[in-house]
NUFI-443825 format. One record per atom (N, C-alpha, C, CB): atom name; x, y, z; residue number from 1. Coordinates in steps of 0.2 Angstrom, whole numbers, plus 5000, padded with zeros to 4 digits. Glycine has a CB too. Example, Ala and Ser with C-alpha at 12.3 -4.5 7.8 and 13.67 -1.06 7.14 Angstrom:
residues 2
  a   c1   c2   c3   k
  N 5066 4972 5039   1
 CA 5062 4978 5039   1
  C 5066 4984 5039   1
 CB 5057 4978 5045   1
  N 5064 4989 5035   2
 CA 5068 4995 5036   2
  C 5064 5000 5039   2
 CB 5070 4997 5029   2
//
This chain:
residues 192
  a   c1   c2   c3   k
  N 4102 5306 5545   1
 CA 4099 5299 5545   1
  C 4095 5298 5539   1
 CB 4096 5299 5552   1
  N 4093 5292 5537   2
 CA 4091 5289 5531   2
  C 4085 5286 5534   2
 CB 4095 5284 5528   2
  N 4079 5285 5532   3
 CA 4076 5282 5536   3
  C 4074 5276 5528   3
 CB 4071 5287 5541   3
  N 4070 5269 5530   4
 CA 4069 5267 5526   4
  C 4061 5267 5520   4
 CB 4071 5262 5529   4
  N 4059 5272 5524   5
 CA 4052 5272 5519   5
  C 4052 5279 5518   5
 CB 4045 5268 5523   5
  N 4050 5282 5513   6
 CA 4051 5290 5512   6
  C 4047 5293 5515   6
 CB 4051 5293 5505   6
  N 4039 5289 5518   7
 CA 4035 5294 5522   7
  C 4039 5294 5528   7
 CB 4028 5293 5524   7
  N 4043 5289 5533   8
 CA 4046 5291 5538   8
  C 4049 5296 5536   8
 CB 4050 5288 5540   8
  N 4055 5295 5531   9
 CA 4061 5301 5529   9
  C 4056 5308 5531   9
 CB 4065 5301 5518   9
  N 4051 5310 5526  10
 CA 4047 5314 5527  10
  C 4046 5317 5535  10
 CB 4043 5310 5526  10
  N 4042 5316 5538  11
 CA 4040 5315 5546  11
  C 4047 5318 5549  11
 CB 4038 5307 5548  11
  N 4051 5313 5548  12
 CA 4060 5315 5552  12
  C 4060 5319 5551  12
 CB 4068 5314 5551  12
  N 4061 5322 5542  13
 CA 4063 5331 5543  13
  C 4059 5336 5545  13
 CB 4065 5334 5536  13
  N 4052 5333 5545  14
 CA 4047 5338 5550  14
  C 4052 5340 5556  14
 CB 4038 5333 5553  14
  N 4050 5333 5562  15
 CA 4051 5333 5566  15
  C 4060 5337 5569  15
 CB 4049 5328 5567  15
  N 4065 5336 5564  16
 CA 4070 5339 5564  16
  C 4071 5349 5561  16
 CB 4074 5335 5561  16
  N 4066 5350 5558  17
 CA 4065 5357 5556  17
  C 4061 5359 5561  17
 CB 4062 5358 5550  17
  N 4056 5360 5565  18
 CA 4054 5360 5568  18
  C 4056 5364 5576  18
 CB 4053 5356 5566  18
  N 4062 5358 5575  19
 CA 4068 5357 5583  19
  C 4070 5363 5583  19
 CB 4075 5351 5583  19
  N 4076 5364 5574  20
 CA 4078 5369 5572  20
  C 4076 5377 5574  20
 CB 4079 5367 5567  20
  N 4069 5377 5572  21
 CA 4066 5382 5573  21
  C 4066 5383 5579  21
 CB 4061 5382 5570  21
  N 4062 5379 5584  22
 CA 4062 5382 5592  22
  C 4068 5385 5596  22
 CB 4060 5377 5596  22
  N 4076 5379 5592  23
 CA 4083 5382 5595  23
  C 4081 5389 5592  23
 CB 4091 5377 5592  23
  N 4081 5392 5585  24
 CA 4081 5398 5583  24
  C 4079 5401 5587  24
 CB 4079 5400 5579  24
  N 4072 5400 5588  25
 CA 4068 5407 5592  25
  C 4072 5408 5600  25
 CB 4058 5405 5595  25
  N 4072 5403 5603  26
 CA 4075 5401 5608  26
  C 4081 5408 5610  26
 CB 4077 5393 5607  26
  N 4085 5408 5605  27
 CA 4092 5410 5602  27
  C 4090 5417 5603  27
 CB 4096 5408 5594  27
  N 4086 5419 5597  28
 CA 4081 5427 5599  28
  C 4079 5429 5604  28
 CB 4074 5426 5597  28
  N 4077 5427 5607  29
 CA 4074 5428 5614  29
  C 4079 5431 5618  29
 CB 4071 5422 5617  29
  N 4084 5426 5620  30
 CA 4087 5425 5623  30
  C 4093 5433 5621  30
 CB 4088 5418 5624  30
  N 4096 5433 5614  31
 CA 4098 5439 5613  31
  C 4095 5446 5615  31
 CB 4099 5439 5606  31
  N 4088 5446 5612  32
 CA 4085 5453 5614  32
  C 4083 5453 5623  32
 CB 4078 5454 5608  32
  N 4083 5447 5627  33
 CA 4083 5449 5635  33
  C 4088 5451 5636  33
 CB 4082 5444 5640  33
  N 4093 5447 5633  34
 CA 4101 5450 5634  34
  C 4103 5456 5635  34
 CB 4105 5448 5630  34
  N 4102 5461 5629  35
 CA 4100 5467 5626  35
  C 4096 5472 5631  35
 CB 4096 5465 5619  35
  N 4090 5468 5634  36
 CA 4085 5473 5637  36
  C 4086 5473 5643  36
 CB 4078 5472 5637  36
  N 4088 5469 5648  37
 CA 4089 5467 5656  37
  C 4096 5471 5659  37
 CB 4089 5458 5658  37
  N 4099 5474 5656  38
 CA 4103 5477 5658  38
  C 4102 5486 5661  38
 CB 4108 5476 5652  38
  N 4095 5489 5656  39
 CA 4095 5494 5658  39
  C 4087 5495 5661  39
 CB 4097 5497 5652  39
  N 4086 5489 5664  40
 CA 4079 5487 5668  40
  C 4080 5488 5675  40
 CB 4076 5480 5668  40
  N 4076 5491 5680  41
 CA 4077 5493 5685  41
  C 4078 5488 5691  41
 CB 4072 5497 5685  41
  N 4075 5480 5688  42
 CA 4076 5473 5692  42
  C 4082 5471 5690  42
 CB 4070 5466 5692  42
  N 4086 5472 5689  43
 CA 4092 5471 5683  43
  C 4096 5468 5689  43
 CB 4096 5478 5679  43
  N 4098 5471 5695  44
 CA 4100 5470 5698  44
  C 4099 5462 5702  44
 CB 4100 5475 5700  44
  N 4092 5459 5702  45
 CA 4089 5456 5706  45
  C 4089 5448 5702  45
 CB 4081 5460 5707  45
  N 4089 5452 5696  46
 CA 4091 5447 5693  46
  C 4096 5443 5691  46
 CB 4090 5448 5690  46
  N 4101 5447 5692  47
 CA 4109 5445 5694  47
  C 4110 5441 5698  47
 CB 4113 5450 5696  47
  N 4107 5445 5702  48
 CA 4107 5439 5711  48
  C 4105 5434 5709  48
 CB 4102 5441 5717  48
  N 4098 5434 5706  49
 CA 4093 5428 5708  49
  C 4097 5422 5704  49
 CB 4085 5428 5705  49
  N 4104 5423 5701  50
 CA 4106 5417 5698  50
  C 4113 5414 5702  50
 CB 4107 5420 5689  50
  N 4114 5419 5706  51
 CA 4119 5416 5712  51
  C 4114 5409 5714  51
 CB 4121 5422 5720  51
  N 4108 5407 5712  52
 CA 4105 5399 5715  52
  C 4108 5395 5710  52
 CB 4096 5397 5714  52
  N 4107 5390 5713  53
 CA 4108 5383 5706  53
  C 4101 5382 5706  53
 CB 4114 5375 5707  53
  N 4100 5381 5698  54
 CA 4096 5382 5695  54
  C 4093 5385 5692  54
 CB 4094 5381 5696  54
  N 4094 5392 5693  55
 CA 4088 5397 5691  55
  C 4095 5402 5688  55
 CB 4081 5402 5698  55
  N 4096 5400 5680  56
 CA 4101 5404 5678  56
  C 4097 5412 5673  56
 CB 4106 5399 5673  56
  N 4100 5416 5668  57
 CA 4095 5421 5665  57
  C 4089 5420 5664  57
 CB 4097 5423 5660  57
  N 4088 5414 5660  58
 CA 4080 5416 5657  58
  C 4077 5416 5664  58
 CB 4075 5410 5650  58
  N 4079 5412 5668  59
 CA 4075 5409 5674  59
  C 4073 5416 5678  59
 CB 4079 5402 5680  59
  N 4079 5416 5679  60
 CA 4078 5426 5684  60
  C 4075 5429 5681  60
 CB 4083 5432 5686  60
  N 4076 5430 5675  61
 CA 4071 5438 5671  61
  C 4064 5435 5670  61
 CB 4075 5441 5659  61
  N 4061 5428 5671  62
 CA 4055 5427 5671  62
  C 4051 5428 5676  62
 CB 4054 5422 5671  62
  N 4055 5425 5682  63
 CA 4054 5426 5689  63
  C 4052 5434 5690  63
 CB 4062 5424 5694  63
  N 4059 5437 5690  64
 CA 4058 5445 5690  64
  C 4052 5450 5684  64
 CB 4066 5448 5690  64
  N 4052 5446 5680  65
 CA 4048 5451 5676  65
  C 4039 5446 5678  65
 CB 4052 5451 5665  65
  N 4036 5440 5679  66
 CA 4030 5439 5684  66
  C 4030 5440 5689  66
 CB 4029 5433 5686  66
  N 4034 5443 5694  67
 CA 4033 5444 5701  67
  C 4035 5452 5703  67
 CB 4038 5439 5704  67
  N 4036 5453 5698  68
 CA 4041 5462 5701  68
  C 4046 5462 5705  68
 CB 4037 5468 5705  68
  N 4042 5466 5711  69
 CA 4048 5468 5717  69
  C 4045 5461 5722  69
 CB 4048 5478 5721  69
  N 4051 5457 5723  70
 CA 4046 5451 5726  70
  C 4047 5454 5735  70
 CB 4050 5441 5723  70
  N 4050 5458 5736  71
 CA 4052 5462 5743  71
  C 4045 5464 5744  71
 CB 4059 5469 5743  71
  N 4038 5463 5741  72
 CA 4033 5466 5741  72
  C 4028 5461 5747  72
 CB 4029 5468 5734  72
  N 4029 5456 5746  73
 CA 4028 5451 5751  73
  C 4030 5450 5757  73
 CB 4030 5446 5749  73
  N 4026 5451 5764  74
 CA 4031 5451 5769  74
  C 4035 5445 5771  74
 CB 4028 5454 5775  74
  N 4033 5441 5768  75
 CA 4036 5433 5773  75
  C 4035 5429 5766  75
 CB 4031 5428 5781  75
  N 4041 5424 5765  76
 CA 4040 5422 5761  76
  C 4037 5416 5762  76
 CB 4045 5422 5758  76
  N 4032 5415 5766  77
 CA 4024 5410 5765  77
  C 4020 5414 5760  77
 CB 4019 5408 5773  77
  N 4020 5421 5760  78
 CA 4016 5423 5757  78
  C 4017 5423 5749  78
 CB 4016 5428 5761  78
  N 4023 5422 5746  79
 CA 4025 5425 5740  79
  C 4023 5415 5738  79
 CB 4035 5429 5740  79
  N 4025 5411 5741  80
 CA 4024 5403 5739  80
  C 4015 5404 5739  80
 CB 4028 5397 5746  80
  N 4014 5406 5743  81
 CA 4005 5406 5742  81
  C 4003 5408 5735  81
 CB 4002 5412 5747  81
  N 4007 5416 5734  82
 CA 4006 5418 5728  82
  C 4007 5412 5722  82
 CB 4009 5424 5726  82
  N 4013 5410 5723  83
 CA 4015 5407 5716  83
  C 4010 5399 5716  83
 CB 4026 5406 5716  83
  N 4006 5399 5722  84
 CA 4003 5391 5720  84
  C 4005 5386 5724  84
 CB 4005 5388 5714  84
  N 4012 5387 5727  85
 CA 4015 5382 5729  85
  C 4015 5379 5736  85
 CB 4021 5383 5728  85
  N 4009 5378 5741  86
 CA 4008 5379 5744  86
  C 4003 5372 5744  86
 CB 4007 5386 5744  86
  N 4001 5368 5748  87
 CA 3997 5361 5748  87
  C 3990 5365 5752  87
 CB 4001 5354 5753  87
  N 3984 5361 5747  88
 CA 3975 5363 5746  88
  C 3976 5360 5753  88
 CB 3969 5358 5739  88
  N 3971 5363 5757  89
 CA 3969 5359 5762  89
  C 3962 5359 5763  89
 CB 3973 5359 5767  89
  N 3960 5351 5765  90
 CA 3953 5349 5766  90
  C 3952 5350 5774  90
 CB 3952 5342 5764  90
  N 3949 5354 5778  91
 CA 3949 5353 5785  91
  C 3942 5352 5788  91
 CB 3952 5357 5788  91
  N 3939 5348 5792  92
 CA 3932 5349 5797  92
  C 3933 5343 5801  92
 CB 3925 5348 5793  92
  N 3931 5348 5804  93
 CA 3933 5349 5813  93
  C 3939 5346 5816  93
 CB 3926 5346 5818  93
  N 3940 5342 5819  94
 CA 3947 5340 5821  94
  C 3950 5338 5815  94
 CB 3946 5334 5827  94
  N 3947 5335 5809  95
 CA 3951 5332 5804  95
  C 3957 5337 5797  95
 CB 3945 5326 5800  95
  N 3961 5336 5797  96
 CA 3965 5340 5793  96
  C 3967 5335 5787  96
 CB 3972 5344 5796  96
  N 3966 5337 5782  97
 CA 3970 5334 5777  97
  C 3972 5339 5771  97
 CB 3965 5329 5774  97
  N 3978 5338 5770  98
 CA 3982 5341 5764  98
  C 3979 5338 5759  98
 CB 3990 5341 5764  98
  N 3980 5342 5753  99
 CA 3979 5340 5746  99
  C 3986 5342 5741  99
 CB 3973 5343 5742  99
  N 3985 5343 5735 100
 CA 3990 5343 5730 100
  C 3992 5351 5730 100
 CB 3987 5341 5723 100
  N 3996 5355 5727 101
 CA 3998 5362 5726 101
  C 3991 5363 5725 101
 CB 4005 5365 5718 101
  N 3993 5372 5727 102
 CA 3984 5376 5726 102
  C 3984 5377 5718 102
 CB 3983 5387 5730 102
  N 3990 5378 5718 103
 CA 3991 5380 5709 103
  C 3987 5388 5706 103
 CB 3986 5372 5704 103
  N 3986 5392 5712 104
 CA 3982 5398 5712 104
  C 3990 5404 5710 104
 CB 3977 5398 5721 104
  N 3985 5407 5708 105
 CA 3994 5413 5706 105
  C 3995 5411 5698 105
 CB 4005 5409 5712 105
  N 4003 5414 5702 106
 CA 4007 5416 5693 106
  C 4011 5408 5691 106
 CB 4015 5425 5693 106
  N 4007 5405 5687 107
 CA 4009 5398 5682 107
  C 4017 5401 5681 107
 CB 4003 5396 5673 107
  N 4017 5406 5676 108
 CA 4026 5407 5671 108
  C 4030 5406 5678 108
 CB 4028 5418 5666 108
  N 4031 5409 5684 109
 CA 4035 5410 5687 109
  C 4034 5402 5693 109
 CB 4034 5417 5688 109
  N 4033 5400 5692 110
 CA 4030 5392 5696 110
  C 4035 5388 5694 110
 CB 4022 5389 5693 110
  N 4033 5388 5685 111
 CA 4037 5383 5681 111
  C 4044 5386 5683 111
 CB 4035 5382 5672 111
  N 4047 5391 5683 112
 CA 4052 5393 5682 112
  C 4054 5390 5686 112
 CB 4054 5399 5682 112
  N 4051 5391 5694 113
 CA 4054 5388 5701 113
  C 4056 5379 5699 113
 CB 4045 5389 5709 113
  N 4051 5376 5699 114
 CA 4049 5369 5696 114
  C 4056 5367 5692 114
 CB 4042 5369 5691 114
  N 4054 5372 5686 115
 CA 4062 5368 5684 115
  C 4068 5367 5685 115
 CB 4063 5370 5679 115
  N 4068 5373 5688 116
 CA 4074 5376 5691 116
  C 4076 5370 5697 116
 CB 4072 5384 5693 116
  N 4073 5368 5699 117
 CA 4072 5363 5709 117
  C 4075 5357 5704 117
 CB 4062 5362 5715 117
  N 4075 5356 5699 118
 CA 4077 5349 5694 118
  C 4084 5349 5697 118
 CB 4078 5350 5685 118
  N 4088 5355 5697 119
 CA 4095 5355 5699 119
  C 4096 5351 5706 119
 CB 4097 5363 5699 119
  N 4092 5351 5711 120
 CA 4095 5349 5716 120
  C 4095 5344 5719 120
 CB 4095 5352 5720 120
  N 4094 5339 5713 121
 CA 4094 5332 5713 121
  C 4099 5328 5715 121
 CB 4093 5329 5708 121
  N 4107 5332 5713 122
 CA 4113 5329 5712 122
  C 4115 5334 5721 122
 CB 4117 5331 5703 122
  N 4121 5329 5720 123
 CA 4125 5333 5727 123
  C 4126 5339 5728 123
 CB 4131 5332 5728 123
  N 4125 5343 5730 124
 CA 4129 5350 5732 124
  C 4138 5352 5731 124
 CB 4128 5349 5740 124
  N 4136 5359 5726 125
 CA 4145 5359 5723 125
  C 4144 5365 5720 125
 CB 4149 5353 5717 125
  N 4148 5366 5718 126
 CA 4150 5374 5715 126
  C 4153 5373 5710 126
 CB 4154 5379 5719 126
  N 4147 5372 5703 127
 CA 4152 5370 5696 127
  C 4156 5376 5694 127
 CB 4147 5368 5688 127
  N 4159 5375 5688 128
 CA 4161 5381 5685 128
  C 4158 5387 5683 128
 CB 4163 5380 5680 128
  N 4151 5384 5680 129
 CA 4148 5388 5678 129
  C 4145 5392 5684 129
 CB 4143 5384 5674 129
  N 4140 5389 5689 130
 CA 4139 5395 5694 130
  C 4143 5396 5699 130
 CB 4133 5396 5697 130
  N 4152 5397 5698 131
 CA 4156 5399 5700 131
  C 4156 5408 5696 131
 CB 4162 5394 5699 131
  N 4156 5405 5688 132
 CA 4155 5411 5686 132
  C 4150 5416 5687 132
 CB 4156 5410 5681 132
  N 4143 5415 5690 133
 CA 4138 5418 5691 133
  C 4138 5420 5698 133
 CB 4132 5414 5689 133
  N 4140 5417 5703 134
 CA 4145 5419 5709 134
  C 4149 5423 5711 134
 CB 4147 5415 5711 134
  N 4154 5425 5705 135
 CA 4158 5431 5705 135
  C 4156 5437 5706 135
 CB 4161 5431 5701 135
  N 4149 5438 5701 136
 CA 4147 5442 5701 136
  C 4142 5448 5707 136
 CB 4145 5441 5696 136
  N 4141 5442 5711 137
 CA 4136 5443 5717 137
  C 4139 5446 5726 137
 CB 4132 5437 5718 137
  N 4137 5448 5730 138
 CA 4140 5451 5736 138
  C 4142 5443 5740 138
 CB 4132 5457 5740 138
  N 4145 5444 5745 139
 CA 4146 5440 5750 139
  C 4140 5433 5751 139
 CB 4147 5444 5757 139
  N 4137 5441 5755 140
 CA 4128 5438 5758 140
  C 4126 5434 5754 140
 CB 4122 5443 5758 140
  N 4126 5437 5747 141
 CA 4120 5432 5743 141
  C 4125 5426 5742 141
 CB 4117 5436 5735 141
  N 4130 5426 5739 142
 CA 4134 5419 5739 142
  C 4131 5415 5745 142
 CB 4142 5420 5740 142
  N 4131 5417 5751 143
 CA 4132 5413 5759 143
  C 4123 5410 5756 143
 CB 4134 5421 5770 143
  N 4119 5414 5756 144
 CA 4113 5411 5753 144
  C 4113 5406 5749 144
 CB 4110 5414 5751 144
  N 4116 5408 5745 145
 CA 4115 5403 5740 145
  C 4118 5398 5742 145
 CB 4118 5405 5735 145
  N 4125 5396 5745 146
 CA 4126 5390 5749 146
  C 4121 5385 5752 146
 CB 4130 5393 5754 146
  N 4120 5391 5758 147
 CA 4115 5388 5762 147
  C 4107 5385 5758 147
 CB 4114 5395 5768 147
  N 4106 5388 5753 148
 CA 4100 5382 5748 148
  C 4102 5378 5747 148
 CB 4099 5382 5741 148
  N 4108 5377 5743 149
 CA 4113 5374 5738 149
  C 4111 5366 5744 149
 CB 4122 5378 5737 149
  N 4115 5367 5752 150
 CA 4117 5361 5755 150
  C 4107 5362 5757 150
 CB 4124 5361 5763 150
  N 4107 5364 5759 151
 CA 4098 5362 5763 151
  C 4094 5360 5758 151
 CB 4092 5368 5767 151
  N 4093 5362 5748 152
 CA 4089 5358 5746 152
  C 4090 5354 5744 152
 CB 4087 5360 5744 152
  N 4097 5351 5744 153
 CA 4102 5345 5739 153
  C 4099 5338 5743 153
 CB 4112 5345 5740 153
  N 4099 5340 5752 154
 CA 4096 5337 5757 154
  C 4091 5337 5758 154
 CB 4098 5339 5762 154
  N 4088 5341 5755 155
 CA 4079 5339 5757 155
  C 4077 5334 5753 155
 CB 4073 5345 5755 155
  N 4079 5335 5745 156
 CA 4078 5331 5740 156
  C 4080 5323 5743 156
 CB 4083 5334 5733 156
  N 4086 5323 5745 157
 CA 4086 5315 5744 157
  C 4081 5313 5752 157
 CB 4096 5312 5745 157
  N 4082 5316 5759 158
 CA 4077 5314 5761 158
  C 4069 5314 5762 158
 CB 4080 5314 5765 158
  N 4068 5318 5753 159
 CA 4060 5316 5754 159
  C 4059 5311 5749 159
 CB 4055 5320 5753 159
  N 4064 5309 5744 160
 CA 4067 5305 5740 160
  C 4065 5297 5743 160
 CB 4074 5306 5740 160
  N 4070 5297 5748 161
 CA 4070 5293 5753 161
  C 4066 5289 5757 161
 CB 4072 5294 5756 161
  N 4061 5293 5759 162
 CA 4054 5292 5762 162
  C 4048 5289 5755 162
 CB 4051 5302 5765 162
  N 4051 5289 5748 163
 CA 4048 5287 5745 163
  C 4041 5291 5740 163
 CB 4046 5283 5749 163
  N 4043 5298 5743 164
 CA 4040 5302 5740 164
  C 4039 5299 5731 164
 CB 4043 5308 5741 164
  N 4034 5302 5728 165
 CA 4032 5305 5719 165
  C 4039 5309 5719 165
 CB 4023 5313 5716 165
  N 4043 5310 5713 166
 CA 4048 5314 5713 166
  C 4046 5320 5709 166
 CB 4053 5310 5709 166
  N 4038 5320 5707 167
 CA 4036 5327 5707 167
  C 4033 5332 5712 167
 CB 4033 5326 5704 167
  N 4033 5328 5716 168
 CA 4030 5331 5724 168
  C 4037 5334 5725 168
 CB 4027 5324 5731 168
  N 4044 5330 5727 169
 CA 4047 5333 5729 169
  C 4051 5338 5726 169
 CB 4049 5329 5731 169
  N 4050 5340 5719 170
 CA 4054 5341 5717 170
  C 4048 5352 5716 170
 CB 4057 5336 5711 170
  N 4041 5351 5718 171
 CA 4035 5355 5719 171
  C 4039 5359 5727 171
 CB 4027 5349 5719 171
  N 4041 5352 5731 172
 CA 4042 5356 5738 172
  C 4050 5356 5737 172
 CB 4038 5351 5747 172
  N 4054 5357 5734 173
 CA 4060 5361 5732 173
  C 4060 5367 5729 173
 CB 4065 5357 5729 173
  N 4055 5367 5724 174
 CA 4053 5373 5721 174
  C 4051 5378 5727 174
 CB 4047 5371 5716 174
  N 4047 5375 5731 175
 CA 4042 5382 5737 175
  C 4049 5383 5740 175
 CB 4035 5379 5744 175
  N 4053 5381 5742 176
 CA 4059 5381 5746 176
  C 4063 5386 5744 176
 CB 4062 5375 5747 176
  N 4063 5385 5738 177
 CA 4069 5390 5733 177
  C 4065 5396 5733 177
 CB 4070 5387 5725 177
  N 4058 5399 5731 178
 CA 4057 5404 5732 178
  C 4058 5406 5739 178
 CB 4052 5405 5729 178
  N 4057 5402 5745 179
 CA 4058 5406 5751 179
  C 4067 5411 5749 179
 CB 4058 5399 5760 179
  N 4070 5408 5746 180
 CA 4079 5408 5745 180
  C 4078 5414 5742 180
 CB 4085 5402 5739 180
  N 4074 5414 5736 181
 CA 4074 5416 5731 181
  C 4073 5425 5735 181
 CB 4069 5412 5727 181
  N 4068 5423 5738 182
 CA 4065 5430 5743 182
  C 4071 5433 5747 182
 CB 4059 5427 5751 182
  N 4074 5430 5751 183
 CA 4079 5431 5756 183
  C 4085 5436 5750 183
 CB 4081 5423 5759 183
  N 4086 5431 5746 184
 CA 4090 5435 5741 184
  C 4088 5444 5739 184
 CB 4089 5430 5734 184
  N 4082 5443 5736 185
 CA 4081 5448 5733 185
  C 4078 5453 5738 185
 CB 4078 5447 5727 185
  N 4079 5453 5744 186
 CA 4078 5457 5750 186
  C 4087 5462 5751 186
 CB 4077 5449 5757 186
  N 4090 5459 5750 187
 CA 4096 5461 5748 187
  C 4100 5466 5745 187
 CB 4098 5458 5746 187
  N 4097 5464 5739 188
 CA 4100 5470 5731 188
  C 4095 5475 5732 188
 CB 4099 5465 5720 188
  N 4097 5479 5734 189
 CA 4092 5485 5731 189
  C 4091 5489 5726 189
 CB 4092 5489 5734 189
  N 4086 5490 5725 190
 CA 4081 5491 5716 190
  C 4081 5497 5715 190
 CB 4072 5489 5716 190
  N 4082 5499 5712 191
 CA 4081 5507 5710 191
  C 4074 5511 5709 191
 CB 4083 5508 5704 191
  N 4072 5515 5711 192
 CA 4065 5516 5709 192
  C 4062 5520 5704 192
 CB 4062 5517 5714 192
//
């Protein structure tokens, strides 16, 4: 692209070298996890965690490398507590009032959830792509993974519906997915 005044032109190729660069590092990264998570002891967990829609490698090796062995949690209210995702509440005496996420815990592994819950905006399906990530996983976890797949596709539209912030909803599809998330990695067992 051309632009018509050369400080724009300027600025563009900032902003497009720039881009370039981050797709590089991005590329990096992603080679040398590639490289390292095979001979990691959550390796397994990690495999799994991507039978979800949404949470494909980088998402799981984040998840798993902030959180460890997330089987350390006895209930997954407890693991949403950790990660934040959980609503502040104001209470005295008879009166209860929720607030916003605690936002207390581990942030890397929050956003992972967060981003990830983007996915379940659209209908419930089984693309190609995590057909392929589905091959690789036990019965069970697949049957989980389903059972997200339709309950958070469904929560989305009917809190959608109700008129929710689409960030609210998409904060309580996140908490929802680590409960999945939990159940899953209850499953694969870890090597120690």
């Amino acid at each position: 692209m051309v632009c018509p005044r050369p400080a724009q032109q300027i600025v563009f190729q900032e902003y497009v070298s720039a881009v370039t660069q981050q797709q590089e590092r991005q590329e990096r990264v992603e080679h040398a996890l590639a490289d390292a998570v095979p001979g990691w002891r959550l390796a397994p967990v990690v495999e799994a965690l991507q039978a979800l829609r949404g949470v494909e490698f980088t998402g799981a090796v984040i998840l798993m490398a902030e959180l460890g062995d997330i089987t350390r949690f006895d209930t997954p209210r407890k693991l949403m507590s950790y990660l934040g995702l959980t609503p502040s509440e104001y209470s005295t005496g008879e009166r209860r009032r929720q607030g916003g996420i605690t936002k207390a815990g581990n942030g890397h592994a929050r956003r992972a959830l967060v981003e990830g819950a983007w996915a379940y905006r659209f209908p419930a399906k089984v693309s190609r792509h995590l057909q392929l990530r589905l091959e690789k996983v036990s019965p069970e976890v697949q049957a989980i993974s389903w059972k997200a797949q339709v309950r958070l596709c469904r929560r989305y539209r009917q809190l959608s519906g109700r008129g929710k912030h689409v960030n609210q909803v998409v904060v309580a599809i996140a908490r929802e997915m680590a409960a999945f998330a939990w159940a899953i990695a209850r499953l694969v067992p870890v090597a120690a």
